[in-house]
SEFIZA-3560 file (N, C-alpha, C; in Angstrom, 3 decimals):
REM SEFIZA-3560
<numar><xx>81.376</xx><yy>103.424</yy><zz>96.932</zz><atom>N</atom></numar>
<numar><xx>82.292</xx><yy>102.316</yy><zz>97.122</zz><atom>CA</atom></numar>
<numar><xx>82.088</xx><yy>101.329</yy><zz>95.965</zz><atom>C</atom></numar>
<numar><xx>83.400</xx><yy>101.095</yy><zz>95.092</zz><atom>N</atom></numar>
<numar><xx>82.854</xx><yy>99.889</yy><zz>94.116</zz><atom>CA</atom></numar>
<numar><xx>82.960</xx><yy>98.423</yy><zz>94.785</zz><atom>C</atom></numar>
<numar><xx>82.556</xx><yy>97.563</yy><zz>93.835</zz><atom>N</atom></numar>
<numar><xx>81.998</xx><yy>96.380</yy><zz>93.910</zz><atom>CA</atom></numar>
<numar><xx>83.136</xx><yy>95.550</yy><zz>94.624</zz><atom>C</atom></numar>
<numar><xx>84.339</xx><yy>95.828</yy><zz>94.245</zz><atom>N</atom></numar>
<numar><xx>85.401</xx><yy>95.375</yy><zz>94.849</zz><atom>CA</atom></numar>
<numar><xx>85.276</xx><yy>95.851</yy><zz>96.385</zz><atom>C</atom></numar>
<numar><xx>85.290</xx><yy>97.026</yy><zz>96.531</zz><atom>N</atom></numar>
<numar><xx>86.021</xx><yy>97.386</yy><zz>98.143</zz><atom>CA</atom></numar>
<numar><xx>84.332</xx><yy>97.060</yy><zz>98.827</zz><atom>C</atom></numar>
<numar><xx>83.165</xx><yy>96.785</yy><zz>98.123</zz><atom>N</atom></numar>
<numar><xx>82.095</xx><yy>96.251</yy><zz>98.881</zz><atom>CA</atom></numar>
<numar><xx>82.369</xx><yy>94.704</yy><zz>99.421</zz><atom>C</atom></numar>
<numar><xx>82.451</xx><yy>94.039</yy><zz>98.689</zz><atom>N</atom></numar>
<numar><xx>82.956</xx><yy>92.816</yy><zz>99.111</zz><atom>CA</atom></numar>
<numar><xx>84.381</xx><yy>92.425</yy><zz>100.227</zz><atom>C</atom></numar>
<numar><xx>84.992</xx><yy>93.417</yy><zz>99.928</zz><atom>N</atom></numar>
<numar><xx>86.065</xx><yy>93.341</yy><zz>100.969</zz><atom>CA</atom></numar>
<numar><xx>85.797</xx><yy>93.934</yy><zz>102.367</zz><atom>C</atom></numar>
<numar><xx>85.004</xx><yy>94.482</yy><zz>102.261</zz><atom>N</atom></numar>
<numar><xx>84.075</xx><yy>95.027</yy><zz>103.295</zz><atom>CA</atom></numar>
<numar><xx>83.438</xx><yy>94.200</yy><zz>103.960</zz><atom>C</atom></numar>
<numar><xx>82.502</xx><yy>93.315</yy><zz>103.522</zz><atom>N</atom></numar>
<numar><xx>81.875</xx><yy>92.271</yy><zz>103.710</zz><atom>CA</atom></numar>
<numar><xx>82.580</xx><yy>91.332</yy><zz>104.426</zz><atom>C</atom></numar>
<numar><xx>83.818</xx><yy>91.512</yy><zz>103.873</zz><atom>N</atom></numar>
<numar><xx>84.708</xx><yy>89.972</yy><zz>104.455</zz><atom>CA</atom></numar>
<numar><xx>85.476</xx><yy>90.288</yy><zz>106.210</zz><atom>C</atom></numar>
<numar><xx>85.478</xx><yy>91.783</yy><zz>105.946</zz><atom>N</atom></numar>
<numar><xx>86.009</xx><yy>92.233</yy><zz>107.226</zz><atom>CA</atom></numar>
<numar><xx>84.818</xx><yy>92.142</yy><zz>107.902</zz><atom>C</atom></numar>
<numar><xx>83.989</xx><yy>92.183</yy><zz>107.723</zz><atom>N</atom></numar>
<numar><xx>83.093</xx><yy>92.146</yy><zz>108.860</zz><atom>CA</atom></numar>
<numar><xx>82.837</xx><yy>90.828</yy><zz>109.319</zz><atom>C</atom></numar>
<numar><xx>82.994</xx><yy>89.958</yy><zz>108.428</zz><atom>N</atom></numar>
<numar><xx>82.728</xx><yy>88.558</yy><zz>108.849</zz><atom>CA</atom></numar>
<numar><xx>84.249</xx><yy>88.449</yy><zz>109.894</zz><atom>C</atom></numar>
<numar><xx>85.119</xx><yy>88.681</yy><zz>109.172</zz><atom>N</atom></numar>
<numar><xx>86.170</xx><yy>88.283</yy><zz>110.340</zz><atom>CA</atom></numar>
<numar><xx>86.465</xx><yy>89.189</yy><zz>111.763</zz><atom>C</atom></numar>
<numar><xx>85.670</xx><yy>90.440</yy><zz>111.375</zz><atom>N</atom></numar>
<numar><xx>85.790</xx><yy>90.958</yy><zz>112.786</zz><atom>CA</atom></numar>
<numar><xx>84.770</xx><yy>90.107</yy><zz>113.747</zz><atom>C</atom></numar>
<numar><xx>83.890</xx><yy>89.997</yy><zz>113.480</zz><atom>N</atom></numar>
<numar><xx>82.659</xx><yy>88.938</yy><zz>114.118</zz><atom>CA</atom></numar>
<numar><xx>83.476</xx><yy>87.671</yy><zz>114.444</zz><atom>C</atom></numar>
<numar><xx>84.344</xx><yy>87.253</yy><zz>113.755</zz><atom>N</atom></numar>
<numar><xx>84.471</xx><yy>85.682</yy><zz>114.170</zz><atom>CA</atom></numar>
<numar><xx>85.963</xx><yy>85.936</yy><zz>115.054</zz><atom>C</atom></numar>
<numar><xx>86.494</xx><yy>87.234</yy><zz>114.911</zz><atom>N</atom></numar>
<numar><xx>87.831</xx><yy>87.736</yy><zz>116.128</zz><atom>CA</atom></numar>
<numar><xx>87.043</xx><yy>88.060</yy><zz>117.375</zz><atom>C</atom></numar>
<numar><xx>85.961</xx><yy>88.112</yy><zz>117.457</zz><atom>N</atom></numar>
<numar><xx>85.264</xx><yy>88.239</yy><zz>118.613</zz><atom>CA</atom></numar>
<numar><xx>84.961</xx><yy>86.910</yy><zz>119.039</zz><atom>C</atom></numar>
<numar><xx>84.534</xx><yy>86.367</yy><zz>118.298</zz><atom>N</atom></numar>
<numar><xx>84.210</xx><yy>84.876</yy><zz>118.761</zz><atom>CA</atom></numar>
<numar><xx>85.268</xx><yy>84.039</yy><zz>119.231</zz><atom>C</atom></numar>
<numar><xx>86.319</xx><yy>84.091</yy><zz>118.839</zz><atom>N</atom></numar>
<numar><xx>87.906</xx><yy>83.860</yy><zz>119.165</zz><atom>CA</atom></numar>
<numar><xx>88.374</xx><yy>84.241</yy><zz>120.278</zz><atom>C</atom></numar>
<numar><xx>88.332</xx><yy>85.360</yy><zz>120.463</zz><atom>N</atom></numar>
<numar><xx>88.631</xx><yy>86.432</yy><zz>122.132</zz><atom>CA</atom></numar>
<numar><xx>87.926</xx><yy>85.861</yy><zz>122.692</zz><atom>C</atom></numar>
<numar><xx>85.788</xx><yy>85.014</yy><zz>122.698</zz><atom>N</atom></numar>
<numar><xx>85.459</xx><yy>84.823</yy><zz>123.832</zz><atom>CA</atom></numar>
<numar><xx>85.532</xx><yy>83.311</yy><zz>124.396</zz><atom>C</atom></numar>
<numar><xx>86.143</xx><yy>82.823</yy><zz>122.814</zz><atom>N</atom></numar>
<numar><xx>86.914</xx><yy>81.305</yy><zz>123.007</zz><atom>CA</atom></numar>
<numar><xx>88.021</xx><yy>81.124</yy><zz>124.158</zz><atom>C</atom></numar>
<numar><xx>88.887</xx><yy>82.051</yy><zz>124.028</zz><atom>N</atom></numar>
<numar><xx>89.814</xx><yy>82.159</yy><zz>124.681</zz><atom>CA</atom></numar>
<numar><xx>89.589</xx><yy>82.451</yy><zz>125.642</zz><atom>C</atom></numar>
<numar><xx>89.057</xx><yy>83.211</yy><zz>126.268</zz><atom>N</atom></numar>
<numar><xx>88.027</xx><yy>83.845</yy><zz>127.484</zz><atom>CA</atom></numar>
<numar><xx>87.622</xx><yy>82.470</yy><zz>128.827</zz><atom>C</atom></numar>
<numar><xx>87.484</xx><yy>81.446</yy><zz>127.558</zz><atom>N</atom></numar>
<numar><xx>86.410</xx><yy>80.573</yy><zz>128.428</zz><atom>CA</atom></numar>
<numar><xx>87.628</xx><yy>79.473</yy><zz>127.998</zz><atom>C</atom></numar>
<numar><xx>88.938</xx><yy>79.364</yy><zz>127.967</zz><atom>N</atom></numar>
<numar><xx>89.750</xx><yy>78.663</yy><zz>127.887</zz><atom>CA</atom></numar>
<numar><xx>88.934</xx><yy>77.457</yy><zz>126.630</zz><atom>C</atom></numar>
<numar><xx>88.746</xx><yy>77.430</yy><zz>125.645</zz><atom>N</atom></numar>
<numar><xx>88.019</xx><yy>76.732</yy><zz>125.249</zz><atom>CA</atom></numar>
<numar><xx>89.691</xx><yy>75.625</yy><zz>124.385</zz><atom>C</atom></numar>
<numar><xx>89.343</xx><yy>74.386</yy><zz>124.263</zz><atom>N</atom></numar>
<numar><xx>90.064</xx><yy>73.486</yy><zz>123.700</zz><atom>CA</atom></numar>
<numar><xx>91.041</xx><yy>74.439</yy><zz>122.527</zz><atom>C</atom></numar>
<numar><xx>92.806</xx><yy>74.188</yy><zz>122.247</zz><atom>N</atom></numar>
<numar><xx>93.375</xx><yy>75.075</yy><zz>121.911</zz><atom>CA</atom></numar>
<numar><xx>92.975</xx><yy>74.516</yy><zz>120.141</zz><atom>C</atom></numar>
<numar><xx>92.882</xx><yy>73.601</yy><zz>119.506</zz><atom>N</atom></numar>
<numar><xx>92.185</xx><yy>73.632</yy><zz>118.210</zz><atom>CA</atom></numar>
<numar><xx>91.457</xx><yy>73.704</yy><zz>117.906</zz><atom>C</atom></numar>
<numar><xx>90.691</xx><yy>73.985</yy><zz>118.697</zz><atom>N</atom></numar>
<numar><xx>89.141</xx><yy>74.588</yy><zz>118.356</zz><atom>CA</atom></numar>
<numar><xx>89.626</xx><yy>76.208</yy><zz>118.030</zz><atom>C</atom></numar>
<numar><xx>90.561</xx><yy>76.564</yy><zz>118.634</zz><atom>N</atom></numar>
<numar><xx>90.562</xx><yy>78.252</yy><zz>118.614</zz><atom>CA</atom></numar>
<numar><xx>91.301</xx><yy>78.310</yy><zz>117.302</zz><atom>C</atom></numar>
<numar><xx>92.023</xx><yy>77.492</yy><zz>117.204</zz><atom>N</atom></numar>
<numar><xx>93.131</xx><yy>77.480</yy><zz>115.514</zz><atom>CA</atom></numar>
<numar><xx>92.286</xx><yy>77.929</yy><zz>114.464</zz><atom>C</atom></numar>
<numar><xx>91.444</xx><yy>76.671</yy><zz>114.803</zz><atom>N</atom></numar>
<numar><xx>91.061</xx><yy>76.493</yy><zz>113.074</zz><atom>CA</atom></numar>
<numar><xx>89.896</xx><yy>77.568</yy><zz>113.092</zz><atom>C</atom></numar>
<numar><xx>89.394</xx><yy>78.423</yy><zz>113.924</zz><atom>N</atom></numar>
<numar><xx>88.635</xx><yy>79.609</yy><zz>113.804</zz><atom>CA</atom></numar>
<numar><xx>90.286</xx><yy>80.672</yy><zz>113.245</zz><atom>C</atom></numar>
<numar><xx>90.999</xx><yy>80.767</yy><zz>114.017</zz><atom>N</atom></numar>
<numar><xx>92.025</xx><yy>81.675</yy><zz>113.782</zz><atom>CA</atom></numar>
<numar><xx>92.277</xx><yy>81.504</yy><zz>111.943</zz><atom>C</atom></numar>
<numar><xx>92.404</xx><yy>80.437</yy><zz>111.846</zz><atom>N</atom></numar>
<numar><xx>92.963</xx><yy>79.969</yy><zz>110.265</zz><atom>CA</atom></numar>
<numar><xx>91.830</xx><yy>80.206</yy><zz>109.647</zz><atom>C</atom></numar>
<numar><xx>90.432</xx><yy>80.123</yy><zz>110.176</zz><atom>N</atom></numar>
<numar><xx>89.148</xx><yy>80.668</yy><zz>109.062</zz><atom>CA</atom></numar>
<numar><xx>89.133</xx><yy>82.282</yy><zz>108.855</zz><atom>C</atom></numar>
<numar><xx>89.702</xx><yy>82.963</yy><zz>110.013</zz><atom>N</atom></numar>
<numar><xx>90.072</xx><yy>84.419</yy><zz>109.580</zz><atom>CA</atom></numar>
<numar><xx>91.198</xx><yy>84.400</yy><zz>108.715</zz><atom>C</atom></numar>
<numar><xx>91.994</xx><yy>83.845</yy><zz>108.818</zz><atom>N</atom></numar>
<numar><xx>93.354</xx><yy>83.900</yy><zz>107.835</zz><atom>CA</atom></numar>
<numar><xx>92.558</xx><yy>83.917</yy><zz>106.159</zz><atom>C</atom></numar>
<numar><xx>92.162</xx><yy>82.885</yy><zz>106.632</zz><atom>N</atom></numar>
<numar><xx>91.680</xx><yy>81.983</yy><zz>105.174</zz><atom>CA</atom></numar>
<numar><xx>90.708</xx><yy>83.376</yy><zz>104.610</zz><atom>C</atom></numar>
<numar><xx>89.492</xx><yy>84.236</yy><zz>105.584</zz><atom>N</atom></numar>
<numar><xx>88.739</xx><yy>85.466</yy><zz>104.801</zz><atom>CA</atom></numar>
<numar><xx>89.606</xx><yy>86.394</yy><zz>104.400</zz><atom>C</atom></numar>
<numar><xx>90.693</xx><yy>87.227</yy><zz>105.389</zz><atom>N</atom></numar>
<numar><xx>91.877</xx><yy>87.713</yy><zz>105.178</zz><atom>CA</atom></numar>
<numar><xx>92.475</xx><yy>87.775</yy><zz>103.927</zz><atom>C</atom></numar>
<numar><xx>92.737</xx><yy>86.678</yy><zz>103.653</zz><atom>N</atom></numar>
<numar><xx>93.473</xx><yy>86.814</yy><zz>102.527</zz><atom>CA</atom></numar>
<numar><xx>92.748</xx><yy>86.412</yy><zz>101.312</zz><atom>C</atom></numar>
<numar><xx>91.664</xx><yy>86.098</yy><zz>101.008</zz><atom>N</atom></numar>
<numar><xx>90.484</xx><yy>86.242</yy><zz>99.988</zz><atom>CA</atom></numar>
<numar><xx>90.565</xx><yy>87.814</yy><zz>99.708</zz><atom>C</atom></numar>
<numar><xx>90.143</xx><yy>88.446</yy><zz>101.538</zz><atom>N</atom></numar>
<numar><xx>90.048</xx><yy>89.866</yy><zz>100.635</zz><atom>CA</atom></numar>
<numar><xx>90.929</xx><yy>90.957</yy><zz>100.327</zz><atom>C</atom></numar>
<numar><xx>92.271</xx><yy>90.369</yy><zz>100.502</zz><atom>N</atom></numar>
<numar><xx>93.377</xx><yy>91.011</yy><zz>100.208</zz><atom>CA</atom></numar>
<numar><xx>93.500</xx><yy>90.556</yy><zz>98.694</zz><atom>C</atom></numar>
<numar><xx>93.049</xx><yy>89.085</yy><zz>98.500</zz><atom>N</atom></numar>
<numar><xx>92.972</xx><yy>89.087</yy><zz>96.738</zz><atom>CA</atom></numar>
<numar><xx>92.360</xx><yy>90.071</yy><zz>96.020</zz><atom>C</atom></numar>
<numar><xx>90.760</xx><yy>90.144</yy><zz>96.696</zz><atom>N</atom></numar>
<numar><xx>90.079</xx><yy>91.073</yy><zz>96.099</zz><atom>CA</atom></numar>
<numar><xx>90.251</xx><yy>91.950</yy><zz>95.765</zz><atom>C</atom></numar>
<numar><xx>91.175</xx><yy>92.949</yy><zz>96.565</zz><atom>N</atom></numar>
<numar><xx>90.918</xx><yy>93.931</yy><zz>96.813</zz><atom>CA</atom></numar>
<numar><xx>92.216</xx><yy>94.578</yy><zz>96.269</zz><atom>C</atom></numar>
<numar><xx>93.397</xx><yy>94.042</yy><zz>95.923</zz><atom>N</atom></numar>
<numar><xx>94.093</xx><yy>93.604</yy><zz>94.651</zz><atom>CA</atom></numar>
<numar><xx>93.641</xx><yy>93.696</yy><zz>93.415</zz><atom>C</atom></numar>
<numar><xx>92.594</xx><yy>92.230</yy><zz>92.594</zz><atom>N</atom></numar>
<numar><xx>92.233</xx><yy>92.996</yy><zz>91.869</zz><atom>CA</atom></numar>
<numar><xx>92.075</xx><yy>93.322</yy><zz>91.565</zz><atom>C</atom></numar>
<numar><xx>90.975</xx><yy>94.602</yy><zz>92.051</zz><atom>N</atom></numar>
<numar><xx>90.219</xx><yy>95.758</yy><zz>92.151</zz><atom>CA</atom></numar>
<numar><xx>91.065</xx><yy>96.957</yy><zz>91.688</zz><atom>C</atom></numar>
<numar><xx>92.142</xx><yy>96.850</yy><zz>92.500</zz><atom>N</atom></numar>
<numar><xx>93.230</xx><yy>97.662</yy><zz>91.914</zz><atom>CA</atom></numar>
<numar><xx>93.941</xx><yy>97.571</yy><zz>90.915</zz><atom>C</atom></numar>
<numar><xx>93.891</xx><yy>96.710</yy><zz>90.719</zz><atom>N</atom></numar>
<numar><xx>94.710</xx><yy>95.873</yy><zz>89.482</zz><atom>CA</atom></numar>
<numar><xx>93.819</xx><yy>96.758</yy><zz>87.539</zz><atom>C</atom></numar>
<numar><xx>92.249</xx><yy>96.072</yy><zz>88.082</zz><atom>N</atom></numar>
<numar><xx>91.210</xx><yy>96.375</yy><zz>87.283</zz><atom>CA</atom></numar>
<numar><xx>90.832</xx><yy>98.028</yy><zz>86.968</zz><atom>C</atom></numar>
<numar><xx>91.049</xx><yy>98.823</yy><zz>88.009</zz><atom>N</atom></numar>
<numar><xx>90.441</xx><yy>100.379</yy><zz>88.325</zz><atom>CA</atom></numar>
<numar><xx>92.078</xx><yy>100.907</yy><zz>88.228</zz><atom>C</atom></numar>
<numar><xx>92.372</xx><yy>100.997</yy><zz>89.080</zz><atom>N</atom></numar>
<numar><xx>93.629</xx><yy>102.021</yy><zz>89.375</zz><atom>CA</atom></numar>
<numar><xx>94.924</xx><yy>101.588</yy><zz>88.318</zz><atom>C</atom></numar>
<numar><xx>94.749</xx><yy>100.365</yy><zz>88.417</zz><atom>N</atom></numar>
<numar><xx>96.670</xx><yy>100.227</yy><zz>87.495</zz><atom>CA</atom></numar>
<numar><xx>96.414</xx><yy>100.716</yy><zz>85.617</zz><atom>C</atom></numar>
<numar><xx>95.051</xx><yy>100.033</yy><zz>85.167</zz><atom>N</atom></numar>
<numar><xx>94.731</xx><yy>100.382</yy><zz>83.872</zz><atom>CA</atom></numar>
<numar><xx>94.191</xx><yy>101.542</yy><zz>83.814</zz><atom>C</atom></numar>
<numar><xx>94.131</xx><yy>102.623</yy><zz>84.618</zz><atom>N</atom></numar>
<numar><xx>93.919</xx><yy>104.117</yy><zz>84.519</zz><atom>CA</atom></numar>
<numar><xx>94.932</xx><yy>104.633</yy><zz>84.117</zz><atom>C</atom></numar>
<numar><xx>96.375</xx><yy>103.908</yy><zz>85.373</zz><atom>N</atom></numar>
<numar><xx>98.003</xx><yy>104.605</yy><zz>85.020</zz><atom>CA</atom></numar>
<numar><xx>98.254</xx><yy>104.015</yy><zz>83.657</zz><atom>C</atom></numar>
<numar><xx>97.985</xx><yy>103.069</yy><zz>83.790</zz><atom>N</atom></numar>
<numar><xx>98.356</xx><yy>103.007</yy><zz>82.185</zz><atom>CA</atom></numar>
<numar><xx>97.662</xx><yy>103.523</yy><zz>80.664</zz><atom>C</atom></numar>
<numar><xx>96.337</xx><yy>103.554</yy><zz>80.761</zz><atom>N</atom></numar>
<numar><xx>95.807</xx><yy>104.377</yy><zz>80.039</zz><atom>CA</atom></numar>
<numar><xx>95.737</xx><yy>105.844</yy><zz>79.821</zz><atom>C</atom></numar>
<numar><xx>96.755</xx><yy>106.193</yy><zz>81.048</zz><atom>N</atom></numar>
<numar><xx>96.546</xx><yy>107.573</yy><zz>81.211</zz><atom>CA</atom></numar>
<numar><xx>98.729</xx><yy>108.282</yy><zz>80.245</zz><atom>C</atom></numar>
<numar><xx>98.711</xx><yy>107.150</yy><zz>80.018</zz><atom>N</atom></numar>
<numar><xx>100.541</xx><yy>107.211</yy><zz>79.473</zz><atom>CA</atom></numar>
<numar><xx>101.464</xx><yy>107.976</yy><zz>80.109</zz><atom>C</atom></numar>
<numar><xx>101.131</xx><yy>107.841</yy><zz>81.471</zz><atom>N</atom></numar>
<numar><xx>101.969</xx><yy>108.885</yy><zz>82.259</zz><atom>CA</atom></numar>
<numar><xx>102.920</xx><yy>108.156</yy><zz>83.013</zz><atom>C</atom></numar>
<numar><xx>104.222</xx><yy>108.357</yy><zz>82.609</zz><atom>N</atom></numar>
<numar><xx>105.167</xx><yy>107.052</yy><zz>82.847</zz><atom>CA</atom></numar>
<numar><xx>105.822</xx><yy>107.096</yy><zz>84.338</zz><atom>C</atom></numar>
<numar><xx>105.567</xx><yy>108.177</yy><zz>84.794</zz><atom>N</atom></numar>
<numar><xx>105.607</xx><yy>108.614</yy><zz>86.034</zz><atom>CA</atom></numar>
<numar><xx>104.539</xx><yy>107.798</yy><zz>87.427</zz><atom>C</atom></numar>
<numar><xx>104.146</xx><yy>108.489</yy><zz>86.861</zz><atom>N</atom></numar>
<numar><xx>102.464</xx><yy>107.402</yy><zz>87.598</zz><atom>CA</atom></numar>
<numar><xx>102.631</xx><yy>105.636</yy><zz>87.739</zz><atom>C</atom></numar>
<numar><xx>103.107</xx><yy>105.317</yy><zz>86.312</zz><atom>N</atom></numar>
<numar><xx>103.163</xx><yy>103.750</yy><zz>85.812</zz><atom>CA</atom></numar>
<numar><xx>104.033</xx><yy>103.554</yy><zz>87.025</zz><atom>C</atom></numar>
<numar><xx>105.539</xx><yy>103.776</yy><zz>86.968</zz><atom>N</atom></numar>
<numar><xx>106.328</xx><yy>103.821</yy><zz>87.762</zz><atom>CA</atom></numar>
<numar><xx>106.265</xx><yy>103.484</yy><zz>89.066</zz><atom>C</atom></numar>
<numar><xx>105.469</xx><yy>104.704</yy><zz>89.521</zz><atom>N</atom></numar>
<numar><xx>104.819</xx><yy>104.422</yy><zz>90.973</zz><atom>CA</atom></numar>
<numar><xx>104.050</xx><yy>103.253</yy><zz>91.048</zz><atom>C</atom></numar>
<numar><xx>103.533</xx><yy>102.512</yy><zz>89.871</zz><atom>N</atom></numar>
<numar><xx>102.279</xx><yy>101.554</yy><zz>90.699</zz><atom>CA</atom></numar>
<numar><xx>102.986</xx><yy>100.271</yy><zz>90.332</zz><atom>C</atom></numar>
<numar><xx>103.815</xx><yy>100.294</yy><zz>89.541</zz><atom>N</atom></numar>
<numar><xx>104.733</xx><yy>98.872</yy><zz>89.656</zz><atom>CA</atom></numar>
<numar><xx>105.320</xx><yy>98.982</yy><zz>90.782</zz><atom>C</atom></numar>
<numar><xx>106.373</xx><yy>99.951</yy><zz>91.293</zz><atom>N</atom></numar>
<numar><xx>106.622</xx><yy>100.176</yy><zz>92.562</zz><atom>CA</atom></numar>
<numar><xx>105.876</xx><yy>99.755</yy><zz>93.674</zz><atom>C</atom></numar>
<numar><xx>104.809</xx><yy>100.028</yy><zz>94.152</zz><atom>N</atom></numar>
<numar><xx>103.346</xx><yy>99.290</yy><zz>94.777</zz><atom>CA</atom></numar>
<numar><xx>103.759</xx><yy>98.405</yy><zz>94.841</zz><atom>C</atom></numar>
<numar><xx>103.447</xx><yy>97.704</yy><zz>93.861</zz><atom>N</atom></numar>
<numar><xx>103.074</xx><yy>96.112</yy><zz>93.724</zz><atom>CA</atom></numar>
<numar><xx>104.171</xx><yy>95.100</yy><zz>94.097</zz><atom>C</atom></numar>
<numar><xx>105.081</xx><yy>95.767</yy><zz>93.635</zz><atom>N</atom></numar>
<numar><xx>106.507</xx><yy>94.923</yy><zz>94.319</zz><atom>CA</atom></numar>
<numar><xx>106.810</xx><yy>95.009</yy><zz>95.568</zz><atom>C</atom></numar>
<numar><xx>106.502</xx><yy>96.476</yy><zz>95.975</zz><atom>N</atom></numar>
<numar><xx>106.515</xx><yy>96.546</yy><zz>97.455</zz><atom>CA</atom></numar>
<numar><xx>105.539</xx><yy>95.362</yy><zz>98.076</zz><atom>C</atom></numar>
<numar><xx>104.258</xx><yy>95.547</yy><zz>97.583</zz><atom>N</atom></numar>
<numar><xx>103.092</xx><yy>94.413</yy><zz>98.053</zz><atom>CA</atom></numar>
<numar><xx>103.444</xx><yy>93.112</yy><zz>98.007</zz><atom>C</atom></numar>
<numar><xx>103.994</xx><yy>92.588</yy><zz>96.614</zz><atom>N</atom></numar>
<numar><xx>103.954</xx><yy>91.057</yy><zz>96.515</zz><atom>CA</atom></numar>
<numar><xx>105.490</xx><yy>91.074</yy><zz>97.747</zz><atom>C</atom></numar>
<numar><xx>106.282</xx><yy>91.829</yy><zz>97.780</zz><atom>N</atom></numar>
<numar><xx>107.439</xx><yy>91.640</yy><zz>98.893</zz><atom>CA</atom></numar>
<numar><xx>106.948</xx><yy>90.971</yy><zz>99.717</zz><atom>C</atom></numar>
<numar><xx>106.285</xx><yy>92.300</yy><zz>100.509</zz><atom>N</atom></numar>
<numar><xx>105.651</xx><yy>91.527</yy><zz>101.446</zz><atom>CA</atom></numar>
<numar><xx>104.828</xx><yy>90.554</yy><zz>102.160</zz><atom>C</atom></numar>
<numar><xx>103.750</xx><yy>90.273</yy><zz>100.889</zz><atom>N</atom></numar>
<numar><xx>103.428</xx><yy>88.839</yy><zz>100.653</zz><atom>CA</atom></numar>
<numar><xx>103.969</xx><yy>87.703</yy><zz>100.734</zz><atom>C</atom></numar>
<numar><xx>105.134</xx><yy>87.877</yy><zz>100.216</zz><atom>N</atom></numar>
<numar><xx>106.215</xx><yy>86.484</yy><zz>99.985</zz><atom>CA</atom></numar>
<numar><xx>106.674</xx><yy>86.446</yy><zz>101.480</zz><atom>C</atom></numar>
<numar><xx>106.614</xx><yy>87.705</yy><zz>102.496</zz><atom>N</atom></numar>
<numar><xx>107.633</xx><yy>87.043</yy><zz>103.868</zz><atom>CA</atom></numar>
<numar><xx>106.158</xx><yy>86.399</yy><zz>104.397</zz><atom>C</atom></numar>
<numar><xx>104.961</xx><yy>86.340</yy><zz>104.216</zz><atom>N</atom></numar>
<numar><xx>103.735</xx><yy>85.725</yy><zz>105.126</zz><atom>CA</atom></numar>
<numar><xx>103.845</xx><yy>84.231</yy><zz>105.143</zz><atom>C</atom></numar>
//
């Protein structure tokens, strides 16, 4: 696993741990902004490691297609990415 998808790793685990902590917030009816701003601290790891893990790809995989001059390949990973930032933009 490289250094990238280690760290993104890392981050999921922190937010699976703190989606548990959330479920037992809720559990115990606990005050409703207290549960937010845990919800928004997963958002907030979330999307750190969706940066990451981006440019990981960005760094490894996109400058392979391109170093590799295969315009086919290129194609496909701009494709990706537009698909990705798309869907980024409706969040």
């Amino acid at each position: 696993m490289n250094t990238y998808k280690q760290k993104v790793n890392t981050s999921v685990k922190k937010a699976i741990s703190l989606l548990k902590r959330i479920n037992k917030m809720l559990e115990e009816d606990r005050y409703c902004i207290d549960v937010i701003q845990q919800i928004l601290a997963v958002m907030g790891i979330m999307r750190g490691a969706n940066e990451k893990l981006l440019e990981g790809h960005l760094n490894a995989c996109v400058k392979k297609a391109v170093k590799s001059k295969d315009s086919k390949r290129q194609d496909e990973m701009i494709e990706e990415l537009i698909k990705v930032m798309k869907i980024a933009q409706k969040k």
